[in-house]
Chimera marker file (.cmm) of the C-alpha trace (Angstrom):
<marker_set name="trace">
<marker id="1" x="29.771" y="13.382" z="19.101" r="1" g="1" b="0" radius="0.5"/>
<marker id="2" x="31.770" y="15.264" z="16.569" r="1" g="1" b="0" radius="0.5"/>
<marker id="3" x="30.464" y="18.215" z="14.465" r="1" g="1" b="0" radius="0.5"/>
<marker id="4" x="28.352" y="17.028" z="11.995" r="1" g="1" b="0" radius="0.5"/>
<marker id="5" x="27.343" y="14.106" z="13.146" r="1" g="1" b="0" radius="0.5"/>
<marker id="6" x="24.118" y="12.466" z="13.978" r="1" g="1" b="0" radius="0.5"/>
<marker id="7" x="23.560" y="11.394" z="17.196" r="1" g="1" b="0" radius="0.5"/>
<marker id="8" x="21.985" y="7.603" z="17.418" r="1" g="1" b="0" radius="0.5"/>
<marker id="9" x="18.282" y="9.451" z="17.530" r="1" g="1" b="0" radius="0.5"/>
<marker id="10" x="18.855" y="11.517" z="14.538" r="1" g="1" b="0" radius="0.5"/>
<marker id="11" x="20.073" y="9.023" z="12.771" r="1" g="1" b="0" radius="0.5"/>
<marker id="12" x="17.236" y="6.529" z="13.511" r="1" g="1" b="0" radius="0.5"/>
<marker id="13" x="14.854" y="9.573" z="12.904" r="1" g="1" b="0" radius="0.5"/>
<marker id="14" x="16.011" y="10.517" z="9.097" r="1" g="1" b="0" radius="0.5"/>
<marker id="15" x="16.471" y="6.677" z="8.390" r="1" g="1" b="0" radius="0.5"/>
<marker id="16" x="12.695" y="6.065" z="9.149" r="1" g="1" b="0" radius="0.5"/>
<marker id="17" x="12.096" y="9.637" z="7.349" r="1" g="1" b="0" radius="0.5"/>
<marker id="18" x="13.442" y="7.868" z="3.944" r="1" g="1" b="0" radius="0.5"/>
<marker id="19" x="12.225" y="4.822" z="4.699" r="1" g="1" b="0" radius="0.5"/>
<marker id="20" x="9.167" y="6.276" z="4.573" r="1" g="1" b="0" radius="0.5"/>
<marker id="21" x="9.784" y="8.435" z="1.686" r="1" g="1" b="0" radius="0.5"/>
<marker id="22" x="10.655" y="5.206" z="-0.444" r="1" g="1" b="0" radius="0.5"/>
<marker id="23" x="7.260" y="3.266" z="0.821" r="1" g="1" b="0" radius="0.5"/>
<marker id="24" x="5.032" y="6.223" z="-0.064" r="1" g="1" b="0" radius="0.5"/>
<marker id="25" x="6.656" y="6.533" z="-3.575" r="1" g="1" b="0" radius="0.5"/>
<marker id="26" x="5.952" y="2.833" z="-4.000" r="1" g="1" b="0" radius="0.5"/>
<marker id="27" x="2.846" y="2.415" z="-2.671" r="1" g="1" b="0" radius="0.5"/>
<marker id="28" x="1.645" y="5.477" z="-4.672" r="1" g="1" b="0" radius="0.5"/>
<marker id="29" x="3.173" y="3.891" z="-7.607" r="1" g="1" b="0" radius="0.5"/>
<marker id="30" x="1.351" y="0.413" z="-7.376" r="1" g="1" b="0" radius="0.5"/>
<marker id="31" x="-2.100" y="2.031" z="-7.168" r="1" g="1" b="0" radius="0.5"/>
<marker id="32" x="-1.211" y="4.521" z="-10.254" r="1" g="1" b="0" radius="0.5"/>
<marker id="33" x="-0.574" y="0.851" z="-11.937" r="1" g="1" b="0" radius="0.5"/>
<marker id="34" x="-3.555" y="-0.801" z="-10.962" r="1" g="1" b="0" radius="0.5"/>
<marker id="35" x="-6.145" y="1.788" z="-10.230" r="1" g="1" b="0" radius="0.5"/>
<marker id="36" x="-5.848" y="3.703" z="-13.082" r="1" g="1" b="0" radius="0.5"/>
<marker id="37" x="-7.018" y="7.814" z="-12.586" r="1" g="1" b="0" radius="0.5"/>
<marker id="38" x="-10.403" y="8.535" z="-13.109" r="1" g="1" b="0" radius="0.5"/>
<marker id="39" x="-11.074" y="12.503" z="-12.756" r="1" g="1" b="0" radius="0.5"/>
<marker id="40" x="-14.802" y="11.987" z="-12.703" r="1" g="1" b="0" radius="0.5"/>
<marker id="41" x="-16.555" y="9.218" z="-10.820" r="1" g="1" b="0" radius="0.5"/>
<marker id="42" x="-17.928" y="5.959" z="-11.913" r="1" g="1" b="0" radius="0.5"/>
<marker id="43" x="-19.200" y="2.721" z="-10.185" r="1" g="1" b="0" radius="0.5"/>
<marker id="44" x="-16.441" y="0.511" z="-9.302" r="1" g="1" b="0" radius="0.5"/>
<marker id="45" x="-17.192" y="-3.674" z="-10.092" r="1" g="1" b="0" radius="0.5"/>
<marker id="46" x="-19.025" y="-4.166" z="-7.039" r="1" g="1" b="0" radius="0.5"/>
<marker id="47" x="-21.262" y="-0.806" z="-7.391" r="1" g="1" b="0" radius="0.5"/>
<marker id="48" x="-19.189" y="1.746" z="-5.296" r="1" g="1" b="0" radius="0.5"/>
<marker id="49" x="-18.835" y="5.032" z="-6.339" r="1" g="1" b="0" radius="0.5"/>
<marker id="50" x="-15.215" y="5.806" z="-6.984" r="1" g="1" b="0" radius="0.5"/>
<marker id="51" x="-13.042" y="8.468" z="-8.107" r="1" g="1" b="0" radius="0.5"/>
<marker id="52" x="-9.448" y="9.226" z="-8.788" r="1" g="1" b="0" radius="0.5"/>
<marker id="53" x="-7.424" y="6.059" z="-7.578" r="1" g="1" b="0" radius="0.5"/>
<marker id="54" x="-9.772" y="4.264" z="-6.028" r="1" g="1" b="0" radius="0.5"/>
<marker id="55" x="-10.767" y="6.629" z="-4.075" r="1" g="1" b="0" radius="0.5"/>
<marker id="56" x="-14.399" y="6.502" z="-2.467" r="1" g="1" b="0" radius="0.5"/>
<marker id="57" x="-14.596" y="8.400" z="1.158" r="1" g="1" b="0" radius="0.5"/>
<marker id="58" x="-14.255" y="11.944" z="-0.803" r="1" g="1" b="0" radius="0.5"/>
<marker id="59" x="-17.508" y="14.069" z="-2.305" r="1" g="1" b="0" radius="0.5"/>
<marker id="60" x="-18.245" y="12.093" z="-6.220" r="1" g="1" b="0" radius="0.5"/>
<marker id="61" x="-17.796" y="15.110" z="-8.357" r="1" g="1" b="0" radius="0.5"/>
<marker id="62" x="-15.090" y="16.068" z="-11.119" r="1" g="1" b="0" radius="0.5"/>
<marker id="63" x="-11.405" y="16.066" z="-9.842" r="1" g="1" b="0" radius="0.5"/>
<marker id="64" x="-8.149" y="17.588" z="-11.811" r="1" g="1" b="0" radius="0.5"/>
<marker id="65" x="-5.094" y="15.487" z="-11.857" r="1" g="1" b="0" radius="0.5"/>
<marker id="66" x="-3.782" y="17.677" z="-9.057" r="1" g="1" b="0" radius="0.5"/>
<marker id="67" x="-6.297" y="17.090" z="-6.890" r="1" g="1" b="0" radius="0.5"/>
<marker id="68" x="-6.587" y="13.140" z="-7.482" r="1" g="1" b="0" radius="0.5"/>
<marker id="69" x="-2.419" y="13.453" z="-6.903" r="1" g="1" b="0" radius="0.5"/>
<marker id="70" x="-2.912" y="15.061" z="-3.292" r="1" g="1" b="0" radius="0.5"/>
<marker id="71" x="-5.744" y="12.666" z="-2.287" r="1" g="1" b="0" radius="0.5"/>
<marker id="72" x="-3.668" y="9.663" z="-3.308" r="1" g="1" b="0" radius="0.5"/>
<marker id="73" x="-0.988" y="11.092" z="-1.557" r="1" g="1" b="0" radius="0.5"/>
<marker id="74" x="-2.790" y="11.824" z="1.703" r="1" g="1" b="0" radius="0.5"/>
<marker id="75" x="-4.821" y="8.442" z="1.506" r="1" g="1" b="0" radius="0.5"/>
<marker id="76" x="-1.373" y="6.220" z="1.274" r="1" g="1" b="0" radius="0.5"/>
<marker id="77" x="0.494" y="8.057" z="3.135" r="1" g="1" b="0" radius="0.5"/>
<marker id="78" x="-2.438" y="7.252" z="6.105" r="1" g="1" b="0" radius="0.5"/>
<marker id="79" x="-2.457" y="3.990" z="5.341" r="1" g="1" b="0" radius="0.5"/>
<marker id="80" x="1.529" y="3.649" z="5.799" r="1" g="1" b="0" radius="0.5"/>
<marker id="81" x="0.763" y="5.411" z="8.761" r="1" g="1" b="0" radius="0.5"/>
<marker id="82" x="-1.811" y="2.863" z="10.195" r="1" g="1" b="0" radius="0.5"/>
<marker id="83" x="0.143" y="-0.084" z="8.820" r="1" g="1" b="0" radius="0.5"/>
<marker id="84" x="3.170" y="1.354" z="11.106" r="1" g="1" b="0" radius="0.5"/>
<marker id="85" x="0.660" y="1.551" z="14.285" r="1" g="1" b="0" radius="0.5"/>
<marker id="86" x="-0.585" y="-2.037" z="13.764" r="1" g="1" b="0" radius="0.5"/>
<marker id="87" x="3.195" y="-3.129" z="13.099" r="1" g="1" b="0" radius="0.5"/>
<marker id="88" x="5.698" y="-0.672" z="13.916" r="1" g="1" b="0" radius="0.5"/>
<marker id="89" x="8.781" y="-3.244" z="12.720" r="1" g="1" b="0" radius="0.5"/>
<marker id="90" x="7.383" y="-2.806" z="9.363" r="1" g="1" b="0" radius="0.5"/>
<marker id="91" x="9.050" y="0.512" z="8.587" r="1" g="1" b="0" radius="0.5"/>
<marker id="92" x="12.407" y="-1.777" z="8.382" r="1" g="1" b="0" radius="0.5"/>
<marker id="93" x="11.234" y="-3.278" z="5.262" r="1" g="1" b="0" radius="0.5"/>
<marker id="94" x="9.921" y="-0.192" z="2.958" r="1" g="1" b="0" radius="0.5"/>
<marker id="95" x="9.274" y="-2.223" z="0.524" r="1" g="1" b="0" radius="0.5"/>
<marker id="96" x="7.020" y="-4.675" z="2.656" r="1" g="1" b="0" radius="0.5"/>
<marker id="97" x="6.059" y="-1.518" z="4.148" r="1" g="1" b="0" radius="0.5"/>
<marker id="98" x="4.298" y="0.143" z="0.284" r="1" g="1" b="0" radius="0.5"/>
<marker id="99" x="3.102" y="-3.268" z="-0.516" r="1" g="1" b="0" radius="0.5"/>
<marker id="100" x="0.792" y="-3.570" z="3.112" r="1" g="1" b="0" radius="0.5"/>
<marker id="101" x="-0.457" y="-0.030" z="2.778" r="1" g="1" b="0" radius="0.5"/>
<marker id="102" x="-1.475" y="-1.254" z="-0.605" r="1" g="1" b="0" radius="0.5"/>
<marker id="103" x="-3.106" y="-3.883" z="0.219" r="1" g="1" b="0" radius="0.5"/>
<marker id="104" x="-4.600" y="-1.875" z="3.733" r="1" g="1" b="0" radius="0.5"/>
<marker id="105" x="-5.902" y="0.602" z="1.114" r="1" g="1" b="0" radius="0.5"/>
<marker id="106" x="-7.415" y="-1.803" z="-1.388" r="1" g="1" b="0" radius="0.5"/>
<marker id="107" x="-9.422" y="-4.068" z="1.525" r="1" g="1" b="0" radius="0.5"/>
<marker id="108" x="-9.653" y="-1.505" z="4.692" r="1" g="1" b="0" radius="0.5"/>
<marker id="109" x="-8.033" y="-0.903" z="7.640" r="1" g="1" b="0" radius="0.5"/>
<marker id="110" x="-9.821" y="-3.515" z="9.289" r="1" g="1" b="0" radius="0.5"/>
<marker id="111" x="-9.361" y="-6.240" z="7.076" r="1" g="1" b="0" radius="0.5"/>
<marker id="112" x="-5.933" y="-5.606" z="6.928" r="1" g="1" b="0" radius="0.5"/>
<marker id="113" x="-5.683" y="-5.829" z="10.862" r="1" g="1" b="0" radius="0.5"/>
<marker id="114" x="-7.431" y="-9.272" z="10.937" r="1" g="1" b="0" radius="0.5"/>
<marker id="115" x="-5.128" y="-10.473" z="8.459" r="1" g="1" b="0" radius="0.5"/>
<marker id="116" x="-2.490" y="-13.439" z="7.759" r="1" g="1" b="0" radius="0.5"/>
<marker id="117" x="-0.113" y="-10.725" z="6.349" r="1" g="1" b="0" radius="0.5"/>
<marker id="118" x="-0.244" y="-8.797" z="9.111" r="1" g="1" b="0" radius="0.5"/>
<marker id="119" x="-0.183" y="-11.978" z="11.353" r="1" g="1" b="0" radius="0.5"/>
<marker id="120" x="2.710" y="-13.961" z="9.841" r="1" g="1" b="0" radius="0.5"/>
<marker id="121" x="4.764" y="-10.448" z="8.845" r="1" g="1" b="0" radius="0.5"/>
<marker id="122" x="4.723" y="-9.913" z="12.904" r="1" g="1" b="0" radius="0.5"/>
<marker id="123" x="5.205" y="-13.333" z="13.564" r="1" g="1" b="0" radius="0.5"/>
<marker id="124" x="8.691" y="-12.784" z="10.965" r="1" g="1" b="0" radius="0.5"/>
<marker id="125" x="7.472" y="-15.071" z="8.532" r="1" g="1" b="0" radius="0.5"/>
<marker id="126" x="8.115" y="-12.357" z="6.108" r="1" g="1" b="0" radius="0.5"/>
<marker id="127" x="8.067" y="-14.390" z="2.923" r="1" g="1" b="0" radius="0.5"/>
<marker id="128" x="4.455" y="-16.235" z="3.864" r="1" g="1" b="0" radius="0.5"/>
<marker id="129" x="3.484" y="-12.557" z="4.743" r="1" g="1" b="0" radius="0.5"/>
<marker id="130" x="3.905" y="-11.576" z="0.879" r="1" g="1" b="0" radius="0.5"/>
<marker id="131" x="2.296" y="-14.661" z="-0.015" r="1" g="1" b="0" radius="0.5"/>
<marker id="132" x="-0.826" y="-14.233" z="1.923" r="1" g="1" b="0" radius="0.5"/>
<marker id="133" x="-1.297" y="-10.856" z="-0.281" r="1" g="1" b="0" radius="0.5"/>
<marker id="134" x="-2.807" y="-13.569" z="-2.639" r="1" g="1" b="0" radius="0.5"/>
<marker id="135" x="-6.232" y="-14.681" z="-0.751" r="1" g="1" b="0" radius="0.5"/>
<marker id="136" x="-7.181" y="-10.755" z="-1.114" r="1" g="1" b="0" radius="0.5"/>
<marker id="137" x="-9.174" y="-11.794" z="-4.729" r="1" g="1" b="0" radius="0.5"/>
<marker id="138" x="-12.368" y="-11.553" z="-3.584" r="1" g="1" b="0" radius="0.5"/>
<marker id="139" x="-15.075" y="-8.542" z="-3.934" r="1" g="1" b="0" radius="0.5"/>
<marker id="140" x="-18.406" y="-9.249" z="-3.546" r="1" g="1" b="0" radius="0.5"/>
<marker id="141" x="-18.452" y="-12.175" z="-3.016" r="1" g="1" b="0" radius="0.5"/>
<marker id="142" x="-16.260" y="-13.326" z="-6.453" r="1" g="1" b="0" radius="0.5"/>
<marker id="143" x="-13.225" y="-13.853" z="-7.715" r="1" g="1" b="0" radius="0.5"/>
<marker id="144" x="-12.062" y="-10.803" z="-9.723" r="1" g="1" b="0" radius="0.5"/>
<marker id="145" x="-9.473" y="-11.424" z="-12.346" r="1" g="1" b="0" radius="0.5"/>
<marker id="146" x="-8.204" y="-7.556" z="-11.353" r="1" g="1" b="0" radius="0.5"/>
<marker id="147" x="-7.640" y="-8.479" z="-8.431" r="1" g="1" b="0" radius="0.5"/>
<marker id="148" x="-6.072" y="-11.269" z="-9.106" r="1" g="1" b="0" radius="0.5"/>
<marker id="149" x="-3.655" y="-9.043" z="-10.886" r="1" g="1" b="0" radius="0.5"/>
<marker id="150" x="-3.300" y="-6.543" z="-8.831" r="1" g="1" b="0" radius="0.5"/>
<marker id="151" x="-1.822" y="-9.088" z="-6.484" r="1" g="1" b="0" radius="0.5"/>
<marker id="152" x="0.403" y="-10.987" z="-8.484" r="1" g="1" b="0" radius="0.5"/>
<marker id="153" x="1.216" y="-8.993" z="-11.435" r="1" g="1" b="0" radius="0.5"/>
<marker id="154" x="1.508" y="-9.314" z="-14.980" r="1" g="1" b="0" radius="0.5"/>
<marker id="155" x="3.905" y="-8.971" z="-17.778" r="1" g="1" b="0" radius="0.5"/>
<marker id="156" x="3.698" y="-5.247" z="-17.930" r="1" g="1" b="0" radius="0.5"/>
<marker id="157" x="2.996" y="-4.259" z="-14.068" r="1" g="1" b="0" radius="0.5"/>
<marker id="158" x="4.312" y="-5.206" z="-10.632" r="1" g="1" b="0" radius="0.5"/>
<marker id="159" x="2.169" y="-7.148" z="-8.586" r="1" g="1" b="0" radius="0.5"/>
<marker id="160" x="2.006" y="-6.304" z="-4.720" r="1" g="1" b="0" radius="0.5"/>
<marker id="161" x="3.587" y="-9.402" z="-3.974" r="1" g="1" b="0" radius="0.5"/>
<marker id="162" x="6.193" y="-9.245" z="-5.871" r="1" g="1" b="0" radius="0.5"/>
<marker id="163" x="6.703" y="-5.654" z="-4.517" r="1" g="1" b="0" radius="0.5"/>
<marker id="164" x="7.021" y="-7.121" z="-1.201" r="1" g="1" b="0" radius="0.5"/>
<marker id="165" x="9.351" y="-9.461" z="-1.815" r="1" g="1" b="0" radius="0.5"/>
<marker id="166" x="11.677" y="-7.264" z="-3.745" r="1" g="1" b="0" radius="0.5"/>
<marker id="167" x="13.497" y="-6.490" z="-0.231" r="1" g="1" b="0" radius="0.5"/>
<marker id="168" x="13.841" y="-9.813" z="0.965" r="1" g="1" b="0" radius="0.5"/>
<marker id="169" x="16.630" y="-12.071" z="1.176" r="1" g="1" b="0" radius="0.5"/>
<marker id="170" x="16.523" y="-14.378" z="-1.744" r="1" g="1" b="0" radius="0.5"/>
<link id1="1" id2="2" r="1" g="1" b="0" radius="0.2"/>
<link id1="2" id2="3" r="1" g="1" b="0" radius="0.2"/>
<link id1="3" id2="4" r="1" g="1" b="0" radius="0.2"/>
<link id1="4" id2="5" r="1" g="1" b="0" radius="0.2"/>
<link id1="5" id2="6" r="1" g="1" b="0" radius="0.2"/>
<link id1="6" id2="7" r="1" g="1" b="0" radius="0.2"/>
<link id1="7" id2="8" r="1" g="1" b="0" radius="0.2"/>
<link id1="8" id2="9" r="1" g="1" b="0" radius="0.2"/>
<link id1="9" id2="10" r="1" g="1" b="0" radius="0.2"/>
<link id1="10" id2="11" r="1" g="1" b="0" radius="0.2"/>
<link id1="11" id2="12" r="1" g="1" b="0" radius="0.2"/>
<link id1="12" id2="13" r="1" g="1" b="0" radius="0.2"/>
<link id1="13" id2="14" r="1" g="1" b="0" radius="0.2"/>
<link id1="14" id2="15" r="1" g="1" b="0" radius="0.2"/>
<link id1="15" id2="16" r="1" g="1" b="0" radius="0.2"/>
<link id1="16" id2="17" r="1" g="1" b="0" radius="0.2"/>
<link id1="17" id2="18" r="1" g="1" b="0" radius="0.2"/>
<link id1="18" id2="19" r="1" g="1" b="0" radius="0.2"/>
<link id1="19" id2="20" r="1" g="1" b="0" radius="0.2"/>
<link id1="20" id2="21" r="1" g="1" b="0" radius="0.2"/>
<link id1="21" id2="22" r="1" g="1" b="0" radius="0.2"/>
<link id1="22" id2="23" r="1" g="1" b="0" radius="0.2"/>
<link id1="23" id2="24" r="1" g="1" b="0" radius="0.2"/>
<link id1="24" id2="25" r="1" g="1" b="0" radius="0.2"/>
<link id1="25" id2="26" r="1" g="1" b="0" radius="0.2"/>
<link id1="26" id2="27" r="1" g="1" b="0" radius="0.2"/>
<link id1="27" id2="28" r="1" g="1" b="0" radius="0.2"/>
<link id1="28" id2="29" r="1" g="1" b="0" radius="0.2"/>
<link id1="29" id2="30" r="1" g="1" b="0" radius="0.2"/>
<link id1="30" id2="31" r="1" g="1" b="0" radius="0.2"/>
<link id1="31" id2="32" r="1" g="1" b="0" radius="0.2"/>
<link id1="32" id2="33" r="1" g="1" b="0" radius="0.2"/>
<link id1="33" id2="34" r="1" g="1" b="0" radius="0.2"/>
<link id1="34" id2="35" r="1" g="1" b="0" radius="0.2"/>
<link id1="35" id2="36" r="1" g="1" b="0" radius="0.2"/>
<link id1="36" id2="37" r="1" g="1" b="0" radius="0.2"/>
<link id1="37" id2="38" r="1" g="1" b="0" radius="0.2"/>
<link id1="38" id2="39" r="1" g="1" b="0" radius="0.2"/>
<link id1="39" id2="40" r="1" g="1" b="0" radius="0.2"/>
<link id1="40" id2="41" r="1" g="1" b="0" radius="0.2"/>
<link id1="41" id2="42" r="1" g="1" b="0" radius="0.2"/>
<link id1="42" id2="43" r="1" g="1" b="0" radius="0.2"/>
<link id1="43" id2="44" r="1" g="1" b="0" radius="0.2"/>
<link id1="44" id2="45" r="1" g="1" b="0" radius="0.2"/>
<link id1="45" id2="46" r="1" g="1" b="0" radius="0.2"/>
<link id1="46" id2="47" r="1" g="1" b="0" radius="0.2"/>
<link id1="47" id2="48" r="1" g="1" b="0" radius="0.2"/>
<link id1="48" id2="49" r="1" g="1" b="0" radius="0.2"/>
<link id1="49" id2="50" r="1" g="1" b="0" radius="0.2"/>
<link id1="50" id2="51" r="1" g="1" b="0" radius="0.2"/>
<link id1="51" id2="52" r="1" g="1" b="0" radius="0.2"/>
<link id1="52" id2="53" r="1" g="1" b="0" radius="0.2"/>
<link id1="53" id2="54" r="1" g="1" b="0" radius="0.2"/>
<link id1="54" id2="55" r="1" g="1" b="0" radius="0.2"/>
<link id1="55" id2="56" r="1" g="1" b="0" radius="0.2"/>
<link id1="56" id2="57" r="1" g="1" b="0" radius="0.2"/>
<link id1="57" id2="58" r="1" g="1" b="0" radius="0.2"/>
<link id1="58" id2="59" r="1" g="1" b="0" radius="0.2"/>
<link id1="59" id2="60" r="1" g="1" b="0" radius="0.2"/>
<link id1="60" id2="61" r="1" g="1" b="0" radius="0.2"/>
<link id1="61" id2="62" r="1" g="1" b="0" radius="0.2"/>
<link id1="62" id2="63" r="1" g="1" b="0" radius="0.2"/>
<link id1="63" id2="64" r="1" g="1" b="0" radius="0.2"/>
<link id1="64" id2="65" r="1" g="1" b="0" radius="0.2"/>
<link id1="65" id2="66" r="1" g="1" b="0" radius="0.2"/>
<link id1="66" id2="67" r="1" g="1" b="0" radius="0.2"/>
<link id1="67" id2="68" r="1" g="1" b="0" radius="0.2"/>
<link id1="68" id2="69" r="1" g="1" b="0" radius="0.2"/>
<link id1="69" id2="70" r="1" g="1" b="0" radius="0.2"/>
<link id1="70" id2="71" r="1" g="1" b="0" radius="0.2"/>
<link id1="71" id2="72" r="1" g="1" b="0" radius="0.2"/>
<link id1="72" id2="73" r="1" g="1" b="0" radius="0.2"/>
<link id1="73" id2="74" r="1" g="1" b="0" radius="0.2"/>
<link id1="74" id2="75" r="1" g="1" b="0" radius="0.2"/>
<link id1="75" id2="76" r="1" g="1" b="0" radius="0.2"/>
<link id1="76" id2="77" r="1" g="1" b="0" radius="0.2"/>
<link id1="77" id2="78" r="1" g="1" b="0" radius="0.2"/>
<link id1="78" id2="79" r="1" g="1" b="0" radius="0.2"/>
<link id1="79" id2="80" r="1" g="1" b="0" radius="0.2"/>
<link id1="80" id2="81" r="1" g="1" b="0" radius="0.2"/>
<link id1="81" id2="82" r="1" g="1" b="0" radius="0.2"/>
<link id1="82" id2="83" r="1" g="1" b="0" radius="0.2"/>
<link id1="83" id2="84" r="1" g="1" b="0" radius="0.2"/>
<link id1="84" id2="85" r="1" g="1" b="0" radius="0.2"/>
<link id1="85" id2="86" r="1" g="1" b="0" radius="0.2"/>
<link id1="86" id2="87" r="1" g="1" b="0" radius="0.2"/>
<link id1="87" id2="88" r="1" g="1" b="0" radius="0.2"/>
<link id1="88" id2="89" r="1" g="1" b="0" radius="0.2"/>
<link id1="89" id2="90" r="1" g="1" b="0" radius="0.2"/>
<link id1="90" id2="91" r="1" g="1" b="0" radius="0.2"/>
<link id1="91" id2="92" r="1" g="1" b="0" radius="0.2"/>
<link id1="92" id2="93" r="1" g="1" b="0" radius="0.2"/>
<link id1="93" id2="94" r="1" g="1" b="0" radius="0.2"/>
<link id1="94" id2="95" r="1" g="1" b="0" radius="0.2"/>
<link id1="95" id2="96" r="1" g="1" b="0" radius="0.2"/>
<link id1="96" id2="97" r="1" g="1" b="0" radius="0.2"/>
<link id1="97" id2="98" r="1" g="1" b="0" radius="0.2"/>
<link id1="98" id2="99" r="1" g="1" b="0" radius="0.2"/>
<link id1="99" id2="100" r="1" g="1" b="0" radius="0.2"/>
<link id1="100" id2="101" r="1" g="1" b="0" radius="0.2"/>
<link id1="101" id2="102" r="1" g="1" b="0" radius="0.2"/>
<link id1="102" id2="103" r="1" g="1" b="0" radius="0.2"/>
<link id1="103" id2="104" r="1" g="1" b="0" radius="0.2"/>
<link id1="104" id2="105" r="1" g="1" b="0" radius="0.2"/>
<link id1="105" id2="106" r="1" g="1" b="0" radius="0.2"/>
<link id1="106" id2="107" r="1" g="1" b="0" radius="0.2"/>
<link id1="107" id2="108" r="1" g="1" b="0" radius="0.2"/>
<link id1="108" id2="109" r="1" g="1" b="0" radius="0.2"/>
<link id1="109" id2="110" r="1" g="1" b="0" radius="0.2"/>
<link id1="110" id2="111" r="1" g="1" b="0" radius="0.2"/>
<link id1="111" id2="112" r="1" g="1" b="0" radius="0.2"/>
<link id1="112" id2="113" r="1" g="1" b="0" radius="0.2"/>
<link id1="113" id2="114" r="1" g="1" b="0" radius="0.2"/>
<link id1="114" id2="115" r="1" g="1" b="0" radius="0.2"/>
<link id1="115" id2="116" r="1" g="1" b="0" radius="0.2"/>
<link id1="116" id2="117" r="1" g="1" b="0" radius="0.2"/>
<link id1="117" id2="118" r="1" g="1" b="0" radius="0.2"/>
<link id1="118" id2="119" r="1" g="1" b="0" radius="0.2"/>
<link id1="119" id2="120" r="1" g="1" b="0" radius="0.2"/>
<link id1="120" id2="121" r="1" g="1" b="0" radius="0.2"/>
<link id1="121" id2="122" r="1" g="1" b="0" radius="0.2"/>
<link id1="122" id2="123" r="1" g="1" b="0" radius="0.2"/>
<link id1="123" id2="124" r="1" g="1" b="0" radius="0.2"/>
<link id1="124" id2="125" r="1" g="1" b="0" radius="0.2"/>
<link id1="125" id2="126" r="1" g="1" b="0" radius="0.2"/>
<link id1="126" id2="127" r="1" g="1" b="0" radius="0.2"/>
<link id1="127" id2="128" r="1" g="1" b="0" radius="0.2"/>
<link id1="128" id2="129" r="1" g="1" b="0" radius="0.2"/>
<link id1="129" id2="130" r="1" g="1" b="0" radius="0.2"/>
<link id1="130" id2="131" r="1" g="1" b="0" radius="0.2"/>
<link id1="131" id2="132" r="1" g="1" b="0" radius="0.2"/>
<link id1="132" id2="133" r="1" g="1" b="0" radius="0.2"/>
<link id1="133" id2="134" r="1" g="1" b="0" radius="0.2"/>
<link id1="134" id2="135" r="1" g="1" b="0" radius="0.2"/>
<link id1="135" id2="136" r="1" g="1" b="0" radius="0.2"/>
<link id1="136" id2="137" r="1" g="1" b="0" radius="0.2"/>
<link id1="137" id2="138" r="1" g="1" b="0" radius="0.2"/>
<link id1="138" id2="139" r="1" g="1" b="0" radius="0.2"/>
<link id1="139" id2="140" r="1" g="1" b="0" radius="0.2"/>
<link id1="140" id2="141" r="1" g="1" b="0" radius="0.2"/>
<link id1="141" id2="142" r="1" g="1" b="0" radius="0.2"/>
<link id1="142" id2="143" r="1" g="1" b="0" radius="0.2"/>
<link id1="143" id2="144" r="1" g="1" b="0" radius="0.2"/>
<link id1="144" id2="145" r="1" g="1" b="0" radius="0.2"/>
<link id1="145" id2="146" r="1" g="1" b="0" radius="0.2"/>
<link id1="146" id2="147" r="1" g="1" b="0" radius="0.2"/>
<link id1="147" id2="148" r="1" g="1" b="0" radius="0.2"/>
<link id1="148" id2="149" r="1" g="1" b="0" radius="0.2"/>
<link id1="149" id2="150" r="1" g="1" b="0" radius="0.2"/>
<link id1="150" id2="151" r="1" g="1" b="0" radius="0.2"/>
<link id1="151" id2="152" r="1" g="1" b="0" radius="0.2"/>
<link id1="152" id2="153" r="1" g="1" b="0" radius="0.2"/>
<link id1="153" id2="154" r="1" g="1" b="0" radius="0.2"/>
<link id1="154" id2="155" r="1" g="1" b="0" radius="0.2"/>
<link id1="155" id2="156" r="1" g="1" b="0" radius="0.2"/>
<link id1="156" id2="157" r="1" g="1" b="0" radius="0.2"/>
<link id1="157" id2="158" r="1" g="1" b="0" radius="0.2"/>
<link id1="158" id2="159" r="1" g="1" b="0" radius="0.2"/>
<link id1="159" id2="160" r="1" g="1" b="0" radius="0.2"/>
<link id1="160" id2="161" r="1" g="1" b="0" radius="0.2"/>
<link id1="161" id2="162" r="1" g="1" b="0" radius="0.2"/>
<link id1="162" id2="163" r="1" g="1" b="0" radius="0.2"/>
<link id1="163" id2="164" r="1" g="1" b="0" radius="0.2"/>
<link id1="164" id2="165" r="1" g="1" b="0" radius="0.2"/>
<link id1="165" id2="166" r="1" g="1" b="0" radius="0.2"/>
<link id1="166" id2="167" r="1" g="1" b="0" radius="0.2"/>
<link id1="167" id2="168" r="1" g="1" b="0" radius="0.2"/>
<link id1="168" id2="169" r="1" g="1" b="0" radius="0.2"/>
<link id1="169" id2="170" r="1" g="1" b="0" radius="0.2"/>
</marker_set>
């Protein structure tokens, strides 16, 4: 190895380092879209108390913007980390990567692990993978047309779909 150079471990080690750096900035980015910031809690659709980003395992009380930006950032950057220990490939695909965490974050951890995404992503069905985002409309029991949204899009904002398939292959 010459001076300067990486050796094959370093190199593997600050590829998944910005790999990761470009799934947290996207999956952050997708839940700014579609969960708005609210700095003092309210009841969500289905009657959850939320606060920040979605946010709903912290104490309900008054936030600053600061503090709702380090919870999201702790929050998805656990959820990239438990979508990596359910499907270590994933951190190949950053892109795939933000969009799963999303999704992880939106339905649960367990959810997400008894999931077609997670099934057909593993299985390298990639393209079904982002599709399968879609059948996450439901809360409560009902369709909501947020959800709905927040999964495919709109004029205005990127869906989590189509953030998934931004990386692949046309």
């Amino acid at each position: 190895m010459k001076r300067g150079e990486l050796s094959p471990a370093q190199a593997r080690a600050a590829a998944a380092g910005g790999a990761m750096s470009l799934a947290l900035a996207a999956a952050m980015a997708i839940s700014a879209v579609w969960e708005g910031n609210s700095l003092t809690p309210y009841h969500d659709p289905i009657g959850v108390w939320t606060v920040c980003r979605g946010e709903t395992h912290v104490p309900m009380r008054p936030y600053t913007e600061a503090e709702c930006d380090a919870i999201d950032r702790r929050r998805m950057t656990l959820r990239l980390q438990e979508v990596r220990e359910l499907n270590p490939g994933i951190v190949a695909d950053p892109l795939q990567w933000a969009a799963h965490a999303s999704l992880a974050n939106n339905v649960g951890r367990a959810n997400y692990a008894r999931s077609s995404t997670l099934r057909l992503y593993k299985q390298g069905r990639k393209r079904e993978a982002c599709d399968a985002i879609r059948s996450w409309r439901l809360a409560g029991g009902k369709v909501w047309q947020g959800l709905v949204l927040r999964r495919t899009g709109d004029a205005a904002r990127l869906g989590e779909i189509e953030l998934c398939k931004k990386g692949l292959a046309a």
